[in-house]
C-alpha positions as CSV (number, residue, x, y, z in Angstrom):
1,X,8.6,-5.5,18.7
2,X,11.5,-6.4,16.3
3,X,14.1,-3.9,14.7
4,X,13.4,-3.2,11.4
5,X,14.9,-0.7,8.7
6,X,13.0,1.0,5.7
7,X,14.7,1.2,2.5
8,X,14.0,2.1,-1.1
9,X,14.0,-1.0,-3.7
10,X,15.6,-0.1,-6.9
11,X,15.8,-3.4,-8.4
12,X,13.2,-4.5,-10.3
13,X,13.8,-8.4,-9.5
14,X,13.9,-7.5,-6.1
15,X,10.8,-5.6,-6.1
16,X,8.9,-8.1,-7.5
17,X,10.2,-10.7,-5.1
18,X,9.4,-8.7,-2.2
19,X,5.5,-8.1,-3.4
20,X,5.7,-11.5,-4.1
21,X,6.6,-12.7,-0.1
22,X,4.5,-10.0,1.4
23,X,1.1,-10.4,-0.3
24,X,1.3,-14.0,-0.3
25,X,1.7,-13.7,3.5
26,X,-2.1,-11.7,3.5
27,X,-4.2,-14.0,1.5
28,X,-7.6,-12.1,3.4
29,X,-6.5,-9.4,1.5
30,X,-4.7,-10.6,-2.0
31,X,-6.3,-14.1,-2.2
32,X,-5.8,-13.6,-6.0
33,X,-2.8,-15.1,-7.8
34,X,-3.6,-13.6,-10.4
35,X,-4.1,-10.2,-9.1
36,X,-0.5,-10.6,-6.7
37,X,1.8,-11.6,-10.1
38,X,-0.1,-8.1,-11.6
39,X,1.1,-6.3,-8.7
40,X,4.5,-8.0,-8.8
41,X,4.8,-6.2,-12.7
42,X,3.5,-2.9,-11.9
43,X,5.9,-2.4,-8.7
44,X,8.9,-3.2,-11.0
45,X,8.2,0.1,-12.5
46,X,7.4,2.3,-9.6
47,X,9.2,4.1,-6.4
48,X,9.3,1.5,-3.7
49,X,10.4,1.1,-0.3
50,X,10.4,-2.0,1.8
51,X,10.4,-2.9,5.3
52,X,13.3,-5.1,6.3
53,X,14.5,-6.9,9.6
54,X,17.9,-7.5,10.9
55,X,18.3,-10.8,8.9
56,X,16.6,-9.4,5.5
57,X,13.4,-10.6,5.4
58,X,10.8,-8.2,4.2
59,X,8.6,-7.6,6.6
60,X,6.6,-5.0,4.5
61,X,6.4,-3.2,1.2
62,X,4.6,-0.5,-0.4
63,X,4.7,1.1,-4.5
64,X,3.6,4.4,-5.8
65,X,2.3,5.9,-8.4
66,X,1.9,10.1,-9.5
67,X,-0.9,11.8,-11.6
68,X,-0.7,14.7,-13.2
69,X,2.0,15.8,-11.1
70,X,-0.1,16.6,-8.8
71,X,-1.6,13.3,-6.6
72,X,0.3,10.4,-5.3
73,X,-0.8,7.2,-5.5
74,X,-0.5,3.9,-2.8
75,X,-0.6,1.6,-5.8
76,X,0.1,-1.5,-3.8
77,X,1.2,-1.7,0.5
78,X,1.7,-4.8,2.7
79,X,2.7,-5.9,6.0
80,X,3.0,-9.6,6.9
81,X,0.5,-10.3,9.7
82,X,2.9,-11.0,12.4
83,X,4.7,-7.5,12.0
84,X,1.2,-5.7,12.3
85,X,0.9,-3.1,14.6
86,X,4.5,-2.8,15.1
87,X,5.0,1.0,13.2
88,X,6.0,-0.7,10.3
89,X,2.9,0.9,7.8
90,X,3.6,4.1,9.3
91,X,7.4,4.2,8.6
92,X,6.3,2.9,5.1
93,X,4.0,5.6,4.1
94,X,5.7,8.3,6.0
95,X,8.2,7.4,3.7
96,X,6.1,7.9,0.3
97,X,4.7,10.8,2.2
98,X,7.6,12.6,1.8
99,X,8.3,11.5,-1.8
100,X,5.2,12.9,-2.5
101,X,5.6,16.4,-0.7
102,X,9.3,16.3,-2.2
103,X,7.8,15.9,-6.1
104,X,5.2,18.4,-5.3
105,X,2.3,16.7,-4.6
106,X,-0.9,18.6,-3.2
107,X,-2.9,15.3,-2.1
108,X,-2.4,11.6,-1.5
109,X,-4.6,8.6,-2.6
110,X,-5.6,4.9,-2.4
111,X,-8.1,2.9,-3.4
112,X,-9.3,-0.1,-0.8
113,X,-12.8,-2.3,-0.5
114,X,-15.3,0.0,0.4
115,X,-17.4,-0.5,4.1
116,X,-20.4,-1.2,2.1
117,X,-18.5,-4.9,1.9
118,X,-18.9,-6.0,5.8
119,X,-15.1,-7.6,5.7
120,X,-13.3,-7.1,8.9
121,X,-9.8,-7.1,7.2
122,X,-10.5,-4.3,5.4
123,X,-12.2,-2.5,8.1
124,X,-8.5,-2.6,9.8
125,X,-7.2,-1.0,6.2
126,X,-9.4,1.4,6.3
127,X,-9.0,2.4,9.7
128,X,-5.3,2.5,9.3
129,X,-5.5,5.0,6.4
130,X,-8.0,7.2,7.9
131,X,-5.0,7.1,11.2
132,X,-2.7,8.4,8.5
133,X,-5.0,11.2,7.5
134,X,-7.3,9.7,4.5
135,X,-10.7,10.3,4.0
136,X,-12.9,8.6,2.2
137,X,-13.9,10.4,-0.9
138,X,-16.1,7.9,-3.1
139,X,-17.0,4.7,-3.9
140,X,-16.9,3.3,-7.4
141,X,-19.1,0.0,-8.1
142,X,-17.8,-0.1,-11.8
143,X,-14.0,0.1,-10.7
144,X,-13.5,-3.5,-9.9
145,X,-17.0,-5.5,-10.3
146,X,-20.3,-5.0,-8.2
147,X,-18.8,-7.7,-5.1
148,X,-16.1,-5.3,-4.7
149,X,-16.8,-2.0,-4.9
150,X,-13.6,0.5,-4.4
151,X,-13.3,3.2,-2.2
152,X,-11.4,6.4,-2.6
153,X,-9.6,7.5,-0.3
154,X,-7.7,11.5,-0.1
155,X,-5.5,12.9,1.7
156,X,-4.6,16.7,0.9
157,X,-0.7,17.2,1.7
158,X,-1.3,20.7,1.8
C-alpha cells in the first residue's frame, strides 16, 4: 500500500480538476460525461477533501452537502481503482464524518444504484457504505429513471 495524505480542497479549479481525474478513472461507475462535468460544477461549491499521494496525484475525492442542518450528504466520492482497498474511502469519509458531527449533524446519507440492478460494481459501493455504518433506507424508481433506480442510504450519527 502507498502513503497517502487527506486534505481539504478549497479551490474551486482544483476541485473540479480533481473530480474530473478521479471519476474518469471509474467509468463502471460514472460512464457519463455528461453526468462527471455535473459533478465537477456542483463540487466547486461544496466542502471537499481529497486523497493525495506523495507526488500529488489524487488518488481519491469526495463532496458534501447539508440539509436542514440536520443531514449530511456524500454528494459525490471516488477512488481510482488501483488505490481500492487501501483505507483510502475510509480516511475520506471519516473525514466528512466528522464535519458532519462538528456542524451538528444527527444522520448521514448517500444515494447509490440500488441491488434491485444486479451490477457488481455497485454491489462493492454498497457493501462499502453499509462497512461504514449505512443502511439502506429506500429505493426511489422516479429519482433517476426506471434502469436506475436510487437507493437511500442512512446513517444516524447519533
Amino acid at each position: 500500500m502507498g502513503t497517502y495524505q487527506v486534505r481539504r480542497l478549497e479551490s474551486p479549479e482544483e476541485k473540479a480538476a480533481c473530480v474530473r481525474q478521479v471519476l474518469e478513472s471509474l467509468p463502471d461507475w460514472f460512464g457519463n460525461a455528461q453526468a462527471i462535468t455535473g459533478y465537477c460544477q456542483e463540487a466547486r461549491g461544496l466542502p471537499f477533501w481529497a486523497a493525495e499521494d506523495s507526488m500529488g496525484q489524487w488518488l481519491g475525492m469526495l463532496a458534501v452537502d447539508m440539509h436542514y442542518g440536520r443531514t449530511g450528504e456524500i454528494i459525490v466520492m471516488g477512488v481510482r481503482p488501483g488505490s481500492h482497498r487501501q483505507g483510502l474511502g475510509r480516511a475520506l469519509y471519516a473525514q466528512a464524518e466528522a464535519y458532519f458531527r462538528q456542524e451538528g449533524c444527527g444522520y448521514a446519507m448517500v444515494k447509490t444504484l440500488s441491488e434491485q440492478v444486479d451490477f457488481a460494481p455497485y454491489e462493492s459501493t454498497r457493501r462499502f457504505y453499509q462497512g461504514m455504518g449505512f443502511e439502506p433506507l429506500v429505493t426511489l424508481r422516479e429519482m433517476w429513471d426506471e434502469e436506475n433506480p436510487c437507493l437511500i442510504m442512512l446513517k444516524a450519527l447519533g
